[in-house]
N, C-alpha and C positions, 0 to 999 in steps of 0.2 A: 393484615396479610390475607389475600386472597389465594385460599392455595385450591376452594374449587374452580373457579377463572383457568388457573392452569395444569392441573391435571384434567380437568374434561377436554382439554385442547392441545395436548402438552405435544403431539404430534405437527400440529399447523405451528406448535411455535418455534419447536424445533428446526424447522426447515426453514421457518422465517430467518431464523438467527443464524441458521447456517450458509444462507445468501450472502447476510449482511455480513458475517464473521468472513465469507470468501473474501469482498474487499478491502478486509482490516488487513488479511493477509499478505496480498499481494504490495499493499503499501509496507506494510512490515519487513518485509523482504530489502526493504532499501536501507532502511536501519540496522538490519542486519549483516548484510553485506558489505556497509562499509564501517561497522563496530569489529566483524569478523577481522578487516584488516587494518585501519586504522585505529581501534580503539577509542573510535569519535562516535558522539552521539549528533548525528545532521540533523539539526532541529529545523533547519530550513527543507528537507524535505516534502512534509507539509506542503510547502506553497509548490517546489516542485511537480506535485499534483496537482493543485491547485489550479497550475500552468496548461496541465492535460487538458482539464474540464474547459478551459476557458477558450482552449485550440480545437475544440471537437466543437464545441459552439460556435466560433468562428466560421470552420468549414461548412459544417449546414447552414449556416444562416448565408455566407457566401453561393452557396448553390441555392437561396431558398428555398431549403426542404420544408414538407406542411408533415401534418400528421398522417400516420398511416397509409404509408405512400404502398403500393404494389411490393409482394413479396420478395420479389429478385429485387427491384432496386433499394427495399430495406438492407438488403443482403450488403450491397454493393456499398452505400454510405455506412454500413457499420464495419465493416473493412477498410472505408475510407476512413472513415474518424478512427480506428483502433491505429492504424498508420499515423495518423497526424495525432496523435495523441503520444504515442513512443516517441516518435521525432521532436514534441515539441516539450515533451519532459525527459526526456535523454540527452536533448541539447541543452535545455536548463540547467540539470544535472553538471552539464560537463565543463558547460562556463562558470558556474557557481566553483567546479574542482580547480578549474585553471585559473582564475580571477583571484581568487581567496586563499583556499586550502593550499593551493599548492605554495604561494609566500611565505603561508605560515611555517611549511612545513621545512623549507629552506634558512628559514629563519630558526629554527628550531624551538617555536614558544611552548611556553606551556600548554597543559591540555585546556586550562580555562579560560585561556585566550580564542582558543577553536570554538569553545563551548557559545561565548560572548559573540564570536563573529558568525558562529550558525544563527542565534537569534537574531542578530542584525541584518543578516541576508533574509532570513524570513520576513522579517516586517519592511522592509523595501519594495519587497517582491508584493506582499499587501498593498501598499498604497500607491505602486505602478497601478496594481489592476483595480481598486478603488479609487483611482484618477481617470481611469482609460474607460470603464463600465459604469463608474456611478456604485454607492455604496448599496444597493438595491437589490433584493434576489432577481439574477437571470433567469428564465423560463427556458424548456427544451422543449424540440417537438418530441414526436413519442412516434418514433418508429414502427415497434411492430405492438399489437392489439396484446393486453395482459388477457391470455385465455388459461384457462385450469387445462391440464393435458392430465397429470392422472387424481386418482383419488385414491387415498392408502388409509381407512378405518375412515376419521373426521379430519383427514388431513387431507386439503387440497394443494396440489403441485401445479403451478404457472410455470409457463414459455419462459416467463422472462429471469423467474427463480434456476429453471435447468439451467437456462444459458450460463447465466451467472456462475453457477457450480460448477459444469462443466469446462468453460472457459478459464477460470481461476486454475481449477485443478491440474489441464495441460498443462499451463503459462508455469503454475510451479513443480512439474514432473519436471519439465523440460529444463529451467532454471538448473533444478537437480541434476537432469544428466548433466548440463553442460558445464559445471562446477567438475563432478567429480569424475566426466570419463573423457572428457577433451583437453588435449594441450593448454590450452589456453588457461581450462577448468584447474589445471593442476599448476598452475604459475600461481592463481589466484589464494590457493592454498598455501602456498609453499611461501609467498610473503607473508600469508597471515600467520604461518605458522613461527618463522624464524628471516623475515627481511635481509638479514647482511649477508645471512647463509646463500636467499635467494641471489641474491645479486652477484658472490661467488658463483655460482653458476650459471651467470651469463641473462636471468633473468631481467629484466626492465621493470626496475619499481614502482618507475612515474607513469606507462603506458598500462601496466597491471593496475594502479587506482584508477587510471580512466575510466580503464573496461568496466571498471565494479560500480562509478557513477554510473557510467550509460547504462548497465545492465539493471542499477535500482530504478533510472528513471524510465525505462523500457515498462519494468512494473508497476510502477505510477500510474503511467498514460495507460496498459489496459486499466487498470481498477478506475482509471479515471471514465474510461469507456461504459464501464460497467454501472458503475455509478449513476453516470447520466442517463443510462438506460433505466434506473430500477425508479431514481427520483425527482427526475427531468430539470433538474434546478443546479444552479453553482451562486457561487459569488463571492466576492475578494476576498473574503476570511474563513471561509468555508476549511480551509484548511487547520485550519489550530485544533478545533474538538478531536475532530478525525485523525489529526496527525499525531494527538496523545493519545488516543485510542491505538492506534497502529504501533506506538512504540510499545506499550504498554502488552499488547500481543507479542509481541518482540521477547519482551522482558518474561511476561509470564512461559511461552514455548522454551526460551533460553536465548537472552541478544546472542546472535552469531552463528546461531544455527539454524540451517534454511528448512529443516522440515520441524522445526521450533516453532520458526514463523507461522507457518502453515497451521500447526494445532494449535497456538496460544488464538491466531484469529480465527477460528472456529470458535475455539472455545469462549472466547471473548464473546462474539456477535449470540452465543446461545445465550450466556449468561447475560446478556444486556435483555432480551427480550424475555427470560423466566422473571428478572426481576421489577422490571418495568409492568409484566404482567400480575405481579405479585402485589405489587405497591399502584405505582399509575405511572402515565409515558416521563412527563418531567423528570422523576429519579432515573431514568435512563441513563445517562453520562454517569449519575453519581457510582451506580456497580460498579462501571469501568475503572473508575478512580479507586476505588473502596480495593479493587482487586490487584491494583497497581501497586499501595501500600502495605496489602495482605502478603505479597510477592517478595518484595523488598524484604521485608520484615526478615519472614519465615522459610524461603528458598530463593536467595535472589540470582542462583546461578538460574533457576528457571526450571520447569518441568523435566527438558530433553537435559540441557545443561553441558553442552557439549562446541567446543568453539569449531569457528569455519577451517582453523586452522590442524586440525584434528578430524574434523568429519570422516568417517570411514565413507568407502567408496559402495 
């Protein structure tokens, strides 16, 4: 264990991991929201994003963007790609809902049928895009220059760390209001909370799961934004580590609760890089894993532990 390595730097790592923990979280977010009201675990979510990465690549390479283009037109393709990255993991999302989920749910199977058809949709969606791209890492260009903006003790802050932060952090304020202070927000609730009740009054239970796919795969495609920003690369399986890393944030904040989300994937992305710093990068994955089992075990309601169904306002 290398524990001088990480307290003489324990500042840069923290921030490191709080980058990387922002886009555990907003993927998180998907698993949450539709655990919150289904009580399904979307293992195909994962590729869902997956889908983001591979649509924001798409658009630049259709405009051929180079590296480091002028600051406003950075500006303009990373709004372009955050755009085309929602739309094209919120439409994934939603045909994945109407395709599958919603048969099942007509049908009335059991939960482990959902469970077997998340993974099935997952590895489909793999080997679309491992036919379509080649099994091969994609390359991204690199938008805007990684510059250090502040310096706090031995700890350097980069452009591309704020953005990440700050972006994550609105995507999931806003998430929060629009859960719990809008009409819609409160539909969303009120199925998760008691479904027959909802629909007693007048709610729509099959336009309410819509909204809750598009709304995870809306979070997707930023994190997938984000992503391609921090580590310029995707490729057809890219999703499976990350997407058990994301549920596992899930798990650790509390499946179902959206500011669960939020702190299990901080917390996660810190603890990946103390321990990764502690041991070496390869054990990386393995904390995740180690923490996912630790959770389980010994609180598996989660840290917050509190369902979407219940969220106070």
């Amino acid at each position: 264990m290398n524990w001088n390595a990480l307290f003489e730097n324990i500042g840069q790592h923290t921030i490191d991991g709080l980058a990387k923990g922002a886009i555990f979280a907003l993927v998180a977010l998907g698993y949450t929201l539709v655990y919150g009201v289904l009580r399904l675990i979307n293992f195909a979510h994962s590729e869902v994003w997956m889908v983001g990465t591979f649509a924001i690549f798409g658009f630049w390479s259709l405009l051929g963007v180079t590296d480091n283009p002028p600051l406003g037109t950075a500006i303009m393709l990373l709004l372009g790609g955050l755009l085309v990255g929602a739309a094209a993991s919120g439409g994934t999302a939603l045909l994945v809902e109407r395709t599958a989920y919603r048969r099942l749910r007509q049908k009335n199977v059991p939960p482990l049928i959902f469970l077997i058809t998340a993974i099935a949709i997952s590895l489909v969606l793999q080997e679309i895009f491992g036919l379509w791209q080649g099994r091969l890492v994609v390359g991204m260009p690199s938008l805007i220059k990684r510059e250090t903006v502040l310096t706090i003790g031995n700890a350097e802050i980069n452009n591309i760390q704020i953005i990440i932060l700050v972006s994550a952090l609105v995507m999931m304020v806003g998430l929060d209001w629009f859960v719990n202070k809008t009409r819609n927000g409160r539909a969303i609730r009120a199925v998760a909370q008691n479904p027959d009740s909802a629909a007693l009054m007048g709610i729509n239970k099959d336009r309410v799961i819509m909204l809750v796919f598009v709304l995870g795969g809306i979070m997707a495609g930023a994190a997938a934004l984000l992503w391609d920003m921090r580590y310029q690369i995707t490729k057809f399986d890219i999703g499976f580590v990350l997407g058990l890393k994301a549920f596992t944030a899930a798990v650790l904040g509390g499946i179902g609760n959206l500011r669960g989300a939020l702190l299990g994937g901080l917390l996660l992305g810190v603890i990946e890089v103390y321990g990764a710093t502690l041991t070496q990068s390869t054990w990386e994955d393995v904390f995740a894993f180690v923490v996912l089992v630790v959770v389980l075990l010994f609180r598996p309601t989660g840290l917050l532990g509190e369902s979407l169904g219940r969220a106070r306002a």
